[in-house]
C-alpha positions as a LaTeX table, in Angstrom:
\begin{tabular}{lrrr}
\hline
Residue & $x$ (\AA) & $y$ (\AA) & $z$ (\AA) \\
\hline
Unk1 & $-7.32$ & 6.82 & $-33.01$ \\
Unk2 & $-6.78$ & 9.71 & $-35.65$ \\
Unk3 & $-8.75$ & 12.32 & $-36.49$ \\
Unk4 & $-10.72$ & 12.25 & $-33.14$ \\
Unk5 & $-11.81$ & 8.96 & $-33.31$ \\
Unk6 & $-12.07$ & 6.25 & $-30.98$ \\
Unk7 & $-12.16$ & 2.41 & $-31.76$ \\
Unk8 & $-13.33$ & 0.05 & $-29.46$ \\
Unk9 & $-11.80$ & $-3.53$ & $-30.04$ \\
Unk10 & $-13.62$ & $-6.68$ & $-29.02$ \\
Unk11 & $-12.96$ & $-8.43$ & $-25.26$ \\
Unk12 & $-9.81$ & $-10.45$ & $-25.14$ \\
Unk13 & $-10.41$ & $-14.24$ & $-25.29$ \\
Unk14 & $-11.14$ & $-14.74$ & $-21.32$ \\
Unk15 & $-12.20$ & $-11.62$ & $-20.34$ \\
Unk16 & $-14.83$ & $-11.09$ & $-17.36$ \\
Unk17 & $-17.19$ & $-8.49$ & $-17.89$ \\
Unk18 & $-17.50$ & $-6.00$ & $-15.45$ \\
Unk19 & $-13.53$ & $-6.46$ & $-14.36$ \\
Unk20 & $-12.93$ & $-3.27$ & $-15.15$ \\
Unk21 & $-9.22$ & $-3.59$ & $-15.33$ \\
Unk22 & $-8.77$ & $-5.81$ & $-12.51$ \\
Unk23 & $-5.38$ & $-8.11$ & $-12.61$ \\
Unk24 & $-5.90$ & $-11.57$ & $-13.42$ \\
Unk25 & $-9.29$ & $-10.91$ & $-15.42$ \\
Unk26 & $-8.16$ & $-10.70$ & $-19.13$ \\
Unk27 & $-7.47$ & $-14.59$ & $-19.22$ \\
Unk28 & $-4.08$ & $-14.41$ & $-18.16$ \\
Unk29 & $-2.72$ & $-11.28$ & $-19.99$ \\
Unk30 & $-0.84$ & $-8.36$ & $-18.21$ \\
Unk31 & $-2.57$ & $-5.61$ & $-17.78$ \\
Unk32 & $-0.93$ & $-1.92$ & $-19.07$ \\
Unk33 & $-2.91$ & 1.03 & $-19.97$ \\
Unk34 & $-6.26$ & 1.62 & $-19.64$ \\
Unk35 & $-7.74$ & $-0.46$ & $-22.34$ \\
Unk36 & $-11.10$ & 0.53 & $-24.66$ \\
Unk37 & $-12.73$ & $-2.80$ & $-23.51$ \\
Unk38 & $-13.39$ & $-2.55$ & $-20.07$ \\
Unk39 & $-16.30$ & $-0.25$ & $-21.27$ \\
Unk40 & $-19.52$ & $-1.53$ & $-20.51$ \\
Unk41 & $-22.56$ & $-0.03$ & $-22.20$ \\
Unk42 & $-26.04$ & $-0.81$ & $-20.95$ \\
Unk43 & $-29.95$ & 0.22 & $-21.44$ \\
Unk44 & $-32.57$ & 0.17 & $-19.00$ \\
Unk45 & $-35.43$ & 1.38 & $-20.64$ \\
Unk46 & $-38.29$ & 2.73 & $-18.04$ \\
Unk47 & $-41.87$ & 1.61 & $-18.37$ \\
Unk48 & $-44.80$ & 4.21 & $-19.09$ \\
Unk49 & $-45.80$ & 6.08 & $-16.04$ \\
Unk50 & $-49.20$ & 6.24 & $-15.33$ \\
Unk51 & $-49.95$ & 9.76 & $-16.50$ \\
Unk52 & $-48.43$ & 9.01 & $-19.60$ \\
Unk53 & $-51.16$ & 6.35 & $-19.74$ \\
Unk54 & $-54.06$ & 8.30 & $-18.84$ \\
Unk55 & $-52.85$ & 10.86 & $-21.54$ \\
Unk56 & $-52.89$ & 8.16 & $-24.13$ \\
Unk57 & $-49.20$ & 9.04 & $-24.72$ \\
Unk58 & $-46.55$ & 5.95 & $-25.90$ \\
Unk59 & $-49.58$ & 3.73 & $-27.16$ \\
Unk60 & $-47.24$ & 2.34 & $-29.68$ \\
Unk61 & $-44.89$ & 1.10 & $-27.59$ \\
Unk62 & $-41.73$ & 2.52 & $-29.85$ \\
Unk63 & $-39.27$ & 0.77 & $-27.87$ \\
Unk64 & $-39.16$ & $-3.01$ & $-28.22$ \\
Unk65 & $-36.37$ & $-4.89$ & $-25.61$ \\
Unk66 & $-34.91$ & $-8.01$ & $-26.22$ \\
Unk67 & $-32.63$ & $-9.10$ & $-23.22$ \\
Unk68 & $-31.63$ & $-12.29$ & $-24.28$ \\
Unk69 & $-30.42$ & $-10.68$ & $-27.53$ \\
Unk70 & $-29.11$ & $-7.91$ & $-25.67$ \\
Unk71 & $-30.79$ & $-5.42$ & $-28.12$ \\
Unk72 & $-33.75$ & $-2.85$ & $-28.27$ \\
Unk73 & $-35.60$ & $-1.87$ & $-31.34$ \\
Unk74 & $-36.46$ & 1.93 & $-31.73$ \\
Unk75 & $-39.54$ & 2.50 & $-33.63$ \\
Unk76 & $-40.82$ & 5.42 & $-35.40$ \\
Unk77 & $-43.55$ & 5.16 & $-38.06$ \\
Unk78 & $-42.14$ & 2.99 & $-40.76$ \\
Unk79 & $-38.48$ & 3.42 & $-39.64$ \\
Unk80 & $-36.34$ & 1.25 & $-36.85$ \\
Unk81 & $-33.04$ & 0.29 & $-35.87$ \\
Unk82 & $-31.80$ & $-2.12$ & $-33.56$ \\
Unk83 & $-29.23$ & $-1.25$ & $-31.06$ \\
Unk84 & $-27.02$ & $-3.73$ & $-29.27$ \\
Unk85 & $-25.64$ & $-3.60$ & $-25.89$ \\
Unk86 & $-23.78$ & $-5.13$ & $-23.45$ \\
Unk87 & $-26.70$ & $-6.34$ & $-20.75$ \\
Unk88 & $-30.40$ & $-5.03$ & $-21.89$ \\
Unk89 & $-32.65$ & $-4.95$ & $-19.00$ \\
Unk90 & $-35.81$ & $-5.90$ & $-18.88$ \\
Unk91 & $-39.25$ & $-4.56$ & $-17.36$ \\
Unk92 & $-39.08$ & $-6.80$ & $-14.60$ \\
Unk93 & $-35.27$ & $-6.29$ & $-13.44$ \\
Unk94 & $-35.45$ & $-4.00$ & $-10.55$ \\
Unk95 & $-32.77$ & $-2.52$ & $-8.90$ \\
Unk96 & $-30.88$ & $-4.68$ & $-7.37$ \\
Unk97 & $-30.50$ & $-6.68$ & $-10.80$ \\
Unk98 & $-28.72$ & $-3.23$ & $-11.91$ \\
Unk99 & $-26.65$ & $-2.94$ & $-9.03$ \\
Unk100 & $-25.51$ & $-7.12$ & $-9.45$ \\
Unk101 & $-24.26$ & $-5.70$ & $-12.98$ \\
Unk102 & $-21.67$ & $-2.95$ & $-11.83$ \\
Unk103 & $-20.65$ & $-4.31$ & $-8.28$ \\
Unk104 & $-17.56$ & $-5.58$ & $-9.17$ \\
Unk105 & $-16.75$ & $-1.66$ & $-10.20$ \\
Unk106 & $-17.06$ & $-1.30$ & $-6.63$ \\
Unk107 & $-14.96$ & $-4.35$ & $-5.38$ \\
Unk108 & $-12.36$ & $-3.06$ & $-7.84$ \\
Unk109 & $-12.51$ & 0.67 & $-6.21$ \\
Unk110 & $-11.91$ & $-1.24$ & $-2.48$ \\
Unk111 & $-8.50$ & $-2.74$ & $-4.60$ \\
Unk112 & $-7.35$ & 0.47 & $-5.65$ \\
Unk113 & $-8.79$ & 1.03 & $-9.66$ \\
Unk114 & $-10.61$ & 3.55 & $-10.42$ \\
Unk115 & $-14.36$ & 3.00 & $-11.63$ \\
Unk116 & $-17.27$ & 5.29 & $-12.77$ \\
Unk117 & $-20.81$ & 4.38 & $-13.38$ \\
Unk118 & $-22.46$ & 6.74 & $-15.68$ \\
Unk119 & $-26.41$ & 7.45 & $-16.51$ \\
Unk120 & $-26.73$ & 8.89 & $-19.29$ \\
Unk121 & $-30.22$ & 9.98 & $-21.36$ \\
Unk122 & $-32.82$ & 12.19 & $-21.75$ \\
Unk123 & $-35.32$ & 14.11 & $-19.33$ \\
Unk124 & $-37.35$ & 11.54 & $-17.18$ \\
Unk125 & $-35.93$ & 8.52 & $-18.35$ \\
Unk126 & $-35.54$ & 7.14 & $-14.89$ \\
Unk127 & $-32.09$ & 7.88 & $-14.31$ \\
Unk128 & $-32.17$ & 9.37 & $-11.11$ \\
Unk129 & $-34.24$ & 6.69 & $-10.20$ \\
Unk130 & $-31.61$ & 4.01 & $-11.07$ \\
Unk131 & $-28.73$ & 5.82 & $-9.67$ \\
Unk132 & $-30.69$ & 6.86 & $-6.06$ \\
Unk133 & $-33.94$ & 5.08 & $-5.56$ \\
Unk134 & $-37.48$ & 7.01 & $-5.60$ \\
Unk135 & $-37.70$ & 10.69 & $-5.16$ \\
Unk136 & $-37.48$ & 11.53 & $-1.38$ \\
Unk137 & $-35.92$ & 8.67 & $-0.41$ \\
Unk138 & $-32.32$ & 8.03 & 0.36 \\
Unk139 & $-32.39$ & 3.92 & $-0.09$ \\
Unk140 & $-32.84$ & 3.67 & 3.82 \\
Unk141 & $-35.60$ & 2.52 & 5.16 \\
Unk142 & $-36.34$ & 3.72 & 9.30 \\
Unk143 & $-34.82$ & 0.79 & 10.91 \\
Unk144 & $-31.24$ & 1.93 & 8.94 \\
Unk145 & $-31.76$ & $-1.13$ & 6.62 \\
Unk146 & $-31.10$ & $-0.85$ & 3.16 \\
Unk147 & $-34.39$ & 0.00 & 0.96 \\
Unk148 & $-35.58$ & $-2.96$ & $-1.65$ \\
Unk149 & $-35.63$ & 0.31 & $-4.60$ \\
Unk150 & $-32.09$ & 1.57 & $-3.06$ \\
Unk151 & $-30.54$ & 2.92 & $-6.00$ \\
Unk152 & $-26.59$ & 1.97 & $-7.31$ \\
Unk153 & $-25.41$ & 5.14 & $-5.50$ \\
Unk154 & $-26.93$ & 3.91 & $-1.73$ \\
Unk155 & $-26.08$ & 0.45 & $-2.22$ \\
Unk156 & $-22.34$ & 0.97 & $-3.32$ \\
Unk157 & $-22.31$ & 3.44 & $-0.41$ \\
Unk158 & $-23.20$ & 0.91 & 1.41 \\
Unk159 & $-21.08$ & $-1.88$ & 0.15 \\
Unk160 & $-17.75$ & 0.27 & 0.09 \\
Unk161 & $-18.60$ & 0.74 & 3.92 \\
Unk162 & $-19.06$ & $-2.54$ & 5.21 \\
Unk163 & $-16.14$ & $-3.48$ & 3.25 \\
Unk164 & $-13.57$ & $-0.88$ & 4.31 \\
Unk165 & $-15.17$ & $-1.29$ & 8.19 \\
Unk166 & $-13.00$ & $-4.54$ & 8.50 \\
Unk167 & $-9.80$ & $-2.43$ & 7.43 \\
Unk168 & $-10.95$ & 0.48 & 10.05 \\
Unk169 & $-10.86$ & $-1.50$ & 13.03 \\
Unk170 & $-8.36$ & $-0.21$ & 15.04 \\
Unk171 & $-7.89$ & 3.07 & 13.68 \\
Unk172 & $-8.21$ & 5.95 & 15.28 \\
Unk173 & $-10.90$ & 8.40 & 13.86 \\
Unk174 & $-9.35$ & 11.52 & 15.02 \\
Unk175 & $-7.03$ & 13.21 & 12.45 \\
Unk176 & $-3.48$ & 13.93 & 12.91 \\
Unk177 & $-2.55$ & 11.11 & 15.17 \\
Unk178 & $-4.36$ & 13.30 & 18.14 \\
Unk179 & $-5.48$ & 11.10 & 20.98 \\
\hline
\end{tabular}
């Protein structure tokens, strides 16, 4: 757009979310650039930690979510504003209901497109949390199992491997063609 602007346009008639540019999503229409809409924008809003509680901090709850609206209300003294997005999750979503919402960014790696999956926000929001699991752990548990609180980096990890392990078999792990 001019003057530094960018303008997002609203999803073709068809469109999948989370295709992220994949052929054959966009209801039947060809796909050329990169296109504004395969931008996905969701909130996952952390609940108060328990020293926040004990401190008496967030009493007023200044965040209100409404998933089903897809929105949150921001609160401060007499002032809000409600903010839509494109999925809103809720307390209760853990995170495997945040890694369900960006997998297909990782089938569509495995077919070639590129994908990123950003967290963006301030200081001990939770995004570390979201993107690896809990502090100290690396979403495995001691067996070599996945962890229940894996974040979206361990299970994608995880995902892109057991995908591409059918299209290894057979190839030789040393480089070079050295046998």
């Amino acid at each position: 757009g001019a003057g530094g602007k960018v303008v997002l346009k609203p999803a073709p008639a068809g469109y999948r979310p989370g295709s992220q540019g994949r052929p054959g999503t966009t209801g039947g229409r060809s796909q050329g650039a990169a296109r504004a809409d395969h931008l996905r924008v969701m909130v996952r809003v952390r609940p108060r930690l328990g020293t926040e509680a004990q401190l008496g901090e967030g009493e007023a709850a200044p965040v209100q979510i409404n998933p089903h609206a897809k929105s949150v209300r921001v609160s401060k003294g007499q002032m809000s504003f409600d903010v839509t997005f494109d999925k809103v999750f809720d307390a209760p979503d853990n995170q495997s209901a945040v890694y369900n919402e960006i997998k297909d960014a990782v089938k569509n790696v495995l077919d070639g497109y590129n994908a990123c999956v950003l967290a963006y926000g301030q200081t001990n929001t939770g995004k570390t949390h979201t993107m690896l699991g809990p502090m100290g752990s690396l979403g495995i548990t001691e067996s070599g199992n996945l962890a229940d609180d894996a974040g979206i980096i361990p299970r994608a990890m995880a995902d892109l491997f057991t995908a591409s392990n059918g299209k290894l078999k057979g190839a030789s792990p040393q480089r070079g063609g050295e046998r």
